[in-house]
N, C-alpha and C positions, 0 to 999 in steps of 0.2 A: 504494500500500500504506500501509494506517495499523497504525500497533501502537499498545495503549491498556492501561496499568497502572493499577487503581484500588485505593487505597490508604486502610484507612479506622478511626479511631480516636475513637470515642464519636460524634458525630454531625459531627465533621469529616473526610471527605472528599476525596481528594488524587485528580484524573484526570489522568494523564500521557500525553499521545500523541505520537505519534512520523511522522514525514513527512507529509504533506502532506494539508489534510480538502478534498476537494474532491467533485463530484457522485458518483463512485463511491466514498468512501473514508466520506461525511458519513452516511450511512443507519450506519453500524457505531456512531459515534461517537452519532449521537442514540439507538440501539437501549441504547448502556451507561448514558446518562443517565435514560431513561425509569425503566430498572431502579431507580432509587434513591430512599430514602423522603424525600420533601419534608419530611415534616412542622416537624423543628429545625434542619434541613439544613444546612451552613456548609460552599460547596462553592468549589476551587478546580481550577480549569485550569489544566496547569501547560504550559505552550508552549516549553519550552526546547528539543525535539527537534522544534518544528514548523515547517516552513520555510514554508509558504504556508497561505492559506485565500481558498475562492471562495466567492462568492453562495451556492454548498451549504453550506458551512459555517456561514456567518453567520445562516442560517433557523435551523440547532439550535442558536446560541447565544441567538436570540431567543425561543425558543421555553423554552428552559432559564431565563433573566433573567425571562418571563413571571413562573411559578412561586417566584422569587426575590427580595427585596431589593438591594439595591444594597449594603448591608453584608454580604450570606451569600454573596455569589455573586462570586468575582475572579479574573479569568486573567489569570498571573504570566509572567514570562520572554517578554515577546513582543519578538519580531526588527522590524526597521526596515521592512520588506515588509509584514508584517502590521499595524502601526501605521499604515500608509501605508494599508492597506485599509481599516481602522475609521476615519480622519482622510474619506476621500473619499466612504464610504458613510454619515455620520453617527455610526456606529455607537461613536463615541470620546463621543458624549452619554448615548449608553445603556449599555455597558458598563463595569464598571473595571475599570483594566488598570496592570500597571507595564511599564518594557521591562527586557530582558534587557540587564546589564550585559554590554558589548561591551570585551573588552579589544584589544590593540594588534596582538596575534597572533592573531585571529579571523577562521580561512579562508571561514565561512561569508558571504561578501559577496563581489558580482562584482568585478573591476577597477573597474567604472564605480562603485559603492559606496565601494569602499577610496580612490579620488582624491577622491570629492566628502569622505571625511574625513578624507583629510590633508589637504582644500583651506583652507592659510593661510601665512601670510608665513613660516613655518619652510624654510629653505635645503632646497631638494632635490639638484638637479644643479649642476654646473657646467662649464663647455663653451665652450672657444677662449676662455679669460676673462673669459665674462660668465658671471652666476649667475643660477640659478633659482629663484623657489620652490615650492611644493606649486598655491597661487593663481595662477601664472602657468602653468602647466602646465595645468592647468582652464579657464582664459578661452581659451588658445592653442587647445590643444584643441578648445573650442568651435566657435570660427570654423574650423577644419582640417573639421570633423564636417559643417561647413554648407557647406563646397563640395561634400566626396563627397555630401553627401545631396542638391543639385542635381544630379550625377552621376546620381546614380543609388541610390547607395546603401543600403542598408535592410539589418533585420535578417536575417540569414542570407545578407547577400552574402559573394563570397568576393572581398578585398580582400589584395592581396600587396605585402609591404614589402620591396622591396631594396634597402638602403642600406647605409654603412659607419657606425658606432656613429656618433650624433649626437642632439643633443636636437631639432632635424627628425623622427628617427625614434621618439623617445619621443614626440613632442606628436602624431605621426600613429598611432603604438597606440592611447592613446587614445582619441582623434578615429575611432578605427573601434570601439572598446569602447562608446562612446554610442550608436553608432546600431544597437547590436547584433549588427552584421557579425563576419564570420571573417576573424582576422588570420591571412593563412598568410607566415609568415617564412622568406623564402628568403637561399641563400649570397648574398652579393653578389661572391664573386671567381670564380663558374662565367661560364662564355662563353656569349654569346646563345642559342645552341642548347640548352644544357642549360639556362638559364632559363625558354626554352621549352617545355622537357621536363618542369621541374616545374609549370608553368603550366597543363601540359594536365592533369596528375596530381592535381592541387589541383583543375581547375574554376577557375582564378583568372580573374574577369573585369575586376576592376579592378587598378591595380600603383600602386605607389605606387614610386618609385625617387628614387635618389641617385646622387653622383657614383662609378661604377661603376668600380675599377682596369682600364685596359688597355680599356675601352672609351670611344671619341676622335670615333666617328662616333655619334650618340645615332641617326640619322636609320636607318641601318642596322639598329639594336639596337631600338629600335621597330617596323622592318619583320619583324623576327623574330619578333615576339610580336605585332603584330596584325593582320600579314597569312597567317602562318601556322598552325600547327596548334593553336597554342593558342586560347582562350575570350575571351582579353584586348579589351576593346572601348573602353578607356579608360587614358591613363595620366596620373599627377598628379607633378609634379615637388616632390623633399623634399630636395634637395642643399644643398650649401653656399652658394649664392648666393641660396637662398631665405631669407627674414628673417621671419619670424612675426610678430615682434615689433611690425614697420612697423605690423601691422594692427589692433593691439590698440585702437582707436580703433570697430572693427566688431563689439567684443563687447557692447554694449549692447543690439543688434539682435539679435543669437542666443541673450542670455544665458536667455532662458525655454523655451527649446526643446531638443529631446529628453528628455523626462521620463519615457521609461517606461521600467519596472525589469524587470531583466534576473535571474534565477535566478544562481546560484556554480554553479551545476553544468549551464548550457549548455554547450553550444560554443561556444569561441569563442579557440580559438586553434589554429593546424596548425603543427607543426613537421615537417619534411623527416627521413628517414631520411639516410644515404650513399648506400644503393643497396648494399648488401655483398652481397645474393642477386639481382640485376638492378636493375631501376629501381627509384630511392628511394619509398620507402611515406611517405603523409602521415598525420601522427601527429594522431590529433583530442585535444583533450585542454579541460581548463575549468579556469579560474578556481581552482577548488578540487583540482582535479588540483596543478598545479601549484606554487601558494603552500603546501599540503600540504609540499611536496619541501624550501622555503624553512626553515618552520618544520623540518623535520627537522636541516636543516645547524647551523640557528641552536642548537637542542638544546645542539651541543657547543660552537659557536663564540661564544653568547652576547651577539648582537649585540644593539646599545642605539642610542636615539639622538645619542649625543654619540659613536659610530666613523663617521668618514670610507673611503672606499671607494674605492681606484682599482678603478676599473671596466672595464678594458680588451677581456674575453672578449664576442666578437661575439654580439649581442643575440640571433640567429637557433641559436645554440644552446642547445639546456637550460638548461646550466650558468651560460652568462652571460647567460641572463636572469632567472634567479633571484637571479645574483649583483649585481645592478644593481638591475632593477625594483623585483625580488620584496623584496630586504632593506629599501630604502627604503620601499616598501609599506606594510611590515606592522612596523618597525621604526623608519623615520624616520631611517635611514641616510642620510648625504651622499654623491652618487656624482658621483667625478674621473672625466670620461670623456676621455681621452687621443683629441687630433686627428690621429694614427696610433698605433701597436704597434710602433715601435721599443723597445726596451730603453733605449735612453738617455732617450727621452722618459717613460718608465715610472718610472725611478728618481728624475729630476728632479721629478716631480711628487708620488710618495710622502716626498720628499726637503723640495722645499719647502710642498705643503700638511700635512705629519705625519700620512699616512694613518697608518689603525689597520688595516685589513682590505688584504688582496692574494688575492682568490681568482683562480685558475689553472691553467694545463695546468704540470704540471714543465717540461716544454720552456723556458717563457721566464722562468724562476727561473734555470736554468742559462744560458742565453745572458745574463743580466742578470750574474750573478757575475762573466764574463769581458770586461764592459765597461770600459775605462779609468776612466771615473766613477765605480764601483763602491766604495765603501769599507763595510763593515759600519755604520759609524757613518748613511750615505743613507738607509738603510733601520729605521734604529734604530727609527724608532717605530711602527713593526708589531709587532702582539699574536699574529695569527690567521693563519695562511690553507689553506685547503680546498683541497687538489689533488685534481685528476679531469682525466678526458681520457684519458691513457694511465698507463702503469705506472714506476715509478719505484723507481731500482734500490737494494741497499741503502748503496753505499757516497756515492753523490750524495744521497740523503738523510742520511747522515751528514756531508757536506762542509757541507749547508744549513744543520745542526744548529749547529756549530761554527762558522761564523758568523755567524748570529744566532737566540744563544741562547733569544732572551727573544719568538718568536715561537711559536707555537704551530703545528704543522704539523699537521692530520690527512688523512688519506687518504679518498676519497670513490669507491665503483663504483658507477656507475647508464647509465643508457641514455638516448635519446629517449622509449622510451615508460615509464618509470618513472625520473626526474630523479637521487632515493636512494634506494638500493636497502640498500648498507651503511657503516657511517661509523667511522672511529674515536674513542679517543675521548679528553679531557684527560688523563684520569688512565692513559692506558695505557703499557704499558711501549715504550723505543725498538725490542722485536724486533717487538711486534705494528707499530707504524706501520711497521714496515721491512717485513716480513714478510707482513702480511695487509691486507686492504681492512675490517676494524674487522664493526661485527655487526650485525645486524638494524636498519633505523633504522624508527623511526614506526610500526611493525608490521604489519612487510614480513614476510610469511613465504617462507620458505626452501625448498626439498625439492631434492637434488641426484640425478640418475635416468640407468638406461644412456642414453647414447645410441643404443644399437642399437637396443631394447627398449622407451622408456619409462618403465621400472619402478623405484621409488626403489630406490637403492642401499642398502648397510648403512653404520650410522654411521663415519665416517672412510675411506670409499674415495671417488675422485673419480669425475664426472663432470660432465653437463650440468646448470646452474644453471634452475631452475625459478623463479617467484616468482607472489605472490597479493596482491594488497590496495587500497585502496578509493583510491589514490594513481594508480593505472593508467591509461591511457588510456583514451579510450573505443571507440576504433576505427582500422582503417586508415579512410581516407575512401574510399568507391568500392571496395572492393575484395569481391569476393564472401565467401561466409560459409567454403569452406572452404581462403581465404587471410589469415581474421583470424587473428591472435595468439594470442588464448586457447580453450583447451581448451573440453570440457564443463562443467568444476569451476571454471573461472576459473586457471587457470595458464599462465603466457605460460613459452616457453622463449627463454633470453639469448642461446642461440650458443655462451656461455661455460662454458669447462670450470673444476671448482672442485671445494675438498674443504673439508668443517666439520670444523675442529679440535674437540680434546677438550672447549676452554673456551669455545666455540660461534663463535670469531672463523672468517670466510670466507679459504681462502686460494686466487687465483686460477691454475692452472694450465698453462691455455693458450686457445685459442678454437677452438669446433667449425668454425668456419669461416675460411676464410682472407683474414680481414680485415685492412688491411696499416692499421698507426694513425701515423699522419707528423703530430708536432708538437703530439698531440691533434685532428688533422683524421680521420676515418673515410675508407679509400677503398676501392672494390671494386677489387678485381685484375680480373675480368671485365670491366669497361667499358673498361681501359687495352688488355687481349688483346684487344677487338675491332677498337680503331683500328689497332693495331699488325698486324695480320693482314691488314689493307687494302693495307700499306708492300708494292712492289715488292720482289719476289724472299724474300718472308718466307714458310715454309713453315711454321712450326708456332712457338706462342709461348707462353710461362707465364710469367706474370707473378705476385711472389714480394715480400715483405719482406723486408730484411736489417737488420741493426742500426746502429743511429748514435747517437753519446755524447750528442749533444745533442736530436736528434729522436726518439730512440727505435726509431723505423722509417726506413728510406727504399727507395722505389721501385725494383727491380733486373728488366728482361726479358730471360726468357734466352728464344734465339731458335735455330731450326733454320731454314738458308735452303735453296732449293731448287737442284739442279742447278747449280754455276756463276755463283750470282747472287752480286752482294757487296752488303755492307751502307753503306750513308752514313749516319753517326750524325748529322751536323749536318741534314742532310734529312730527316730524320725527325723532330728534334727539331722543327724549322722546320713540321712536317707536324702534329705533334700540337700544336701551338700553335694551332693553329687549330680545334682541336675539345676540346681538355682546358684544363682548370683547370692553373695552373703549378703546383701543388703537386703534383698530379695526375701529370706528366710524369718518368717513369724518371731516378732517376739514372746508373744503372748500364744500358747493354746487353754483357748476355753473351751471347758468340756459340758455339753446340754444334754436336757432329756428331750428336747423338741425345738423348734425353732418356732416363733410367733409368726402367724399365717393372716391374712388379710380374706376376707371375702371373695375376692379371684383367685385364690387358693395359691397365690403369689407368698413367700418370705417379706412378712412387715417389716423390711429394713431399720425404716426408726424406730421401734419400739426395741429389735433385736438389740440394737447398736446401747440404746438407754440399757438396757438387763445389762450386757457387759463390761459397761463404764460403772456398772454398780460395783459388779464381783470383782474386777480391778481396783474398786477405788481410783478409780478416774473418776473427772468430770473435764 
């Protein structure tokens, strides 16, 4: 699709067009110029809204230059893609051209783009105490790009990273953004099986892995993924005992290779749902989906290049890869990436390198506070920090507040498939940050609709959270059309129950589904109920959220056993160890003689949920 404004004032001439001129789009564009009188002409193109142009194109611009001087005739605003076409085809001899000033927040450029121009001696990362910069991430890269592409690798493979945060796993992103492949990021603390399971989900054929928590036998963990159900035909080792660095002597060999330019708005990145309605969905999403989300945070948080970043939130979700990658990206942020997620290691390093930024799940704000290290003063010189993940109550954000004043909290709701959704914001007051998840970010639109029904509600009743906008995903991957996301009109529904206040802030009310959120980790209750229902002598199981000061959520099954049988909570636990994630795994088993039943002969959830907040001593 081309859109084409022309705009015209004495015998000067403005044509503005919009996406992309190629063999179907170029006939409209040469049809508008025919139209126009030669005679005094003084004509400009203006290419700020064009992202590409082919062979089609560049016939009507010769065609048009024919007719014209070199002085009447300039097309303005041109992108790095398009310069790159006129540099290859000649076409930079025959026409004139300026480029379009690219500033430092400009999502329109892939990853592979955004690294070749932050590529120089400017600190990027840092990691187990050595530093990086923007140039050694690009050469690294390079050679990382030129084994997979011996592999096998090419554009549109689907190439999966499971590792625990490390600059291995940054120099292997990129290293698959060059050769145009799908980075699909998976958990790394799921158990071979469910690695598996997303592997098959994704299409991943190649893996790129690290040194994986709680897996001892790799030889095992390999025959899981590529003798099994999965696609996987290759795997490439990205752990701690690999050195990049060693090889930087082979980037002279590589440094001319892979050159071709990739769109901001392919694919080329899959992030993993939970699984909250059965198996997790892979989230396709691009370059400008993404750093989109970036740019919104940055909005309120105002990050620059002189804020340092502990970077601790695992790469493989939204938030902390926007909060790593993405800020340094488009920002030139320094990111401390912490050689575990301990708390005490978290504070020492905000401590001693004087981060500015801390984005994170509340969760480990609060376990940080109640560390013995802990002093207000560790953390002093933090400005900013973005919480997302789960929900945060109002009196622990008033503890945060008071002591430390002089950081900036806002509150952040978004998803896998839309990063921010709503944010709060500097200048709001302490009930909105306490109270609501802040308003429209980047221009996300809203509509809150029955659940029963579909049908938008009236202004201030709650319901189901709707949302729309060009930040969105692009798809599940694989999944037929009437198990994608979005509607006919482009509206994905959240799950999430919500209601728009009068002053348009979002206030979250509950979730339409019973998704249980432990520490900022997403988990389906369904996938726990199914292991559990395997357990000897277990007749009927629902598995439930209950609350915890610190994780917000934790795991509780209550269970009905059969006839006579009795339950072994250490055997079970010993049993689901072997098939679930440990975060994964119940804290709580409650044992019933029935479940409370509703008149559709449905499990009265609330009422269930009230009994076992009793017999815990929760509330």
């Amino acid at each position: 699709m081309l859109l084409i404004d022309v705009t015209k004032n004495g015998n000067k001439v403005v044509v503005a067009t919009e996406g992309t001129v190629d063999t179907e789009t170029a006939p409209k564009l040469s049809e508008t110029l025919l139209k126009l009188d030669y005679g005094d002409l003084d004509l400009t193109i203006d290419f700020d809204k064009t992202d590409y142009i082919t062979s089609a194109g560049l016939r009507v611009l010769l065609v048009a230059r024919k007719k014209l001087s070199e002085t009447t005739m300039h097309i303005i605003n041109v992108n790095e893609m398009i310069a790159e076409v006129f540099q290859i085809t000649g076409f930079s001899n025959i026409l004139t051209y300026t480029l379009k000033e690219v500033n430092e927040v400009d999502c329109h450029l892939s990853f592979k783009e955004l690294l070749k121009k932050r590529s120089n001696d400017g600190l990027a990362f840092v990691f187990a105490g050595r530093s990086y910069t923007w140039r050694d991430i690009d050469r690294l890269s390079q050679i990382v790009a030129n084994d997979l592409a011996k592999a096998g690798v090419k554009k549109g493979s689907h190439v999966g990273i499971c590792s625990p945060n490390s600059i291995n796993w940054i120099i292997t992103f990129f290293a698959v953004q060059k050769l145009g492949a799908i980075a699909l990021l998976v958990n790394y603390g799921l158990k071979p099986d469910e690695i598996a399971t997303l592997a098959e989900i994704g299409e991943i054929t190649y893996l790129c892995y690290g040194a994986i928590p709680g897996i001892t036998d790799f030889g095992i963990f390999s025959a899981a993924l590529l003798g099994g159900r999965s696609a996987v035909t290759y795997m490439y080792d990205i752990g701690m005992g690999v050195d990049f660095t060693k090889r930087i002597a082979e980037y002279d060999d590589v440094s001319d290779k892979f050159n071709e330019t990739f769109h901001f708005d392919d694919p080329s990145v899959v992030i993993f749902t939970s699984g909250s309605t059965g198996k997790p969905k892979a989230v396709l999403s691009s370059s400008f989906n993404l750093l989109n989300s970036v740019k919104a945070i940055s909005a309120e948080c105002d990050f620059t290049s002189a804020d340092k970043s502990c970077a601790f939130l695992p790469f493989f979700h939204v938030f902390g890869f926007a909060s790593c990658i993405g800020i340094g990206l488009l920002y030139g942020c320094v990111s401390y990436i912490p050689v575990n997620n301990k708390p005490e290691t978290l504070i020492d390093i905000i401590k001693n390198e004087k981060c500015t930024i801390f984005n994170t799940v509340p969760t480990m704000f609060l376990a940080m506070i109640q560390q013995p290290s802990f002093t207000p003063e560790a953390l002093s010189s933090l400005r900013v920090s973005a919480l997302g993940g789960s929900a945060i109550s109002e009196s622990q954000m008033t503890m945060l507040h008071s002591l430390l004043p002089n950081n900036h909290f806002c509150n952040i709701y978004g998803m896998s498939e839309n990063a921010v959704i709503t944010i709060t914001h500097y200048e709001d007051t302490f009930e909105h940050i306490t109270q609501t998840v802040g308003t429209n970010a980047n221009g996300i639109e809203i509509e809150i609709r029955n659940p029963a029904n579909g049908k938008k509600v009236p202004d201030g009743e709650p319901g189901e959270i709707y949302i729309r906008s060009k930040e969105m995903i692009i798809c599940y991957y694989n999944l037929p059309i009437e198990k994608q996301p979005l509607d006919d009109e482009g509206w994905l529904a959240t799950g999430d129950l919500g209601v728009v206040l009068p002053d348009g802030y979002l206030k979250l009310v509950g979730r339409a589904k019973d998704l249980i959120i432990r520490g900022g980790e997403n988990i389906s209750p369904g996938e726990i109920a199914d292991e559990i229902a395997k357990l000897p002598g277990v007749a009927d199981v629902k598995v439930i959220g209950v609350p915890h000061e610190v994780l917000g959520e934790e795991v509780a099954a209550v269970i009905m056993l059969k006839d006579g049988a009795e339950f072994d909570e250490d055997a079970a636990r010993q049993t689901l160890s072997d098939k679930l994630a440990k975060y994964k795994i119940p804290a709580y088993f409650v044992i019933v003689d029935k479940f409370p039943m509703l008149g559709s002969g449905k499990i009265d959830a609330i009422t269930l949920k009230k009994e076992v907040l009793a017999k815990l001593g929760l509330r």
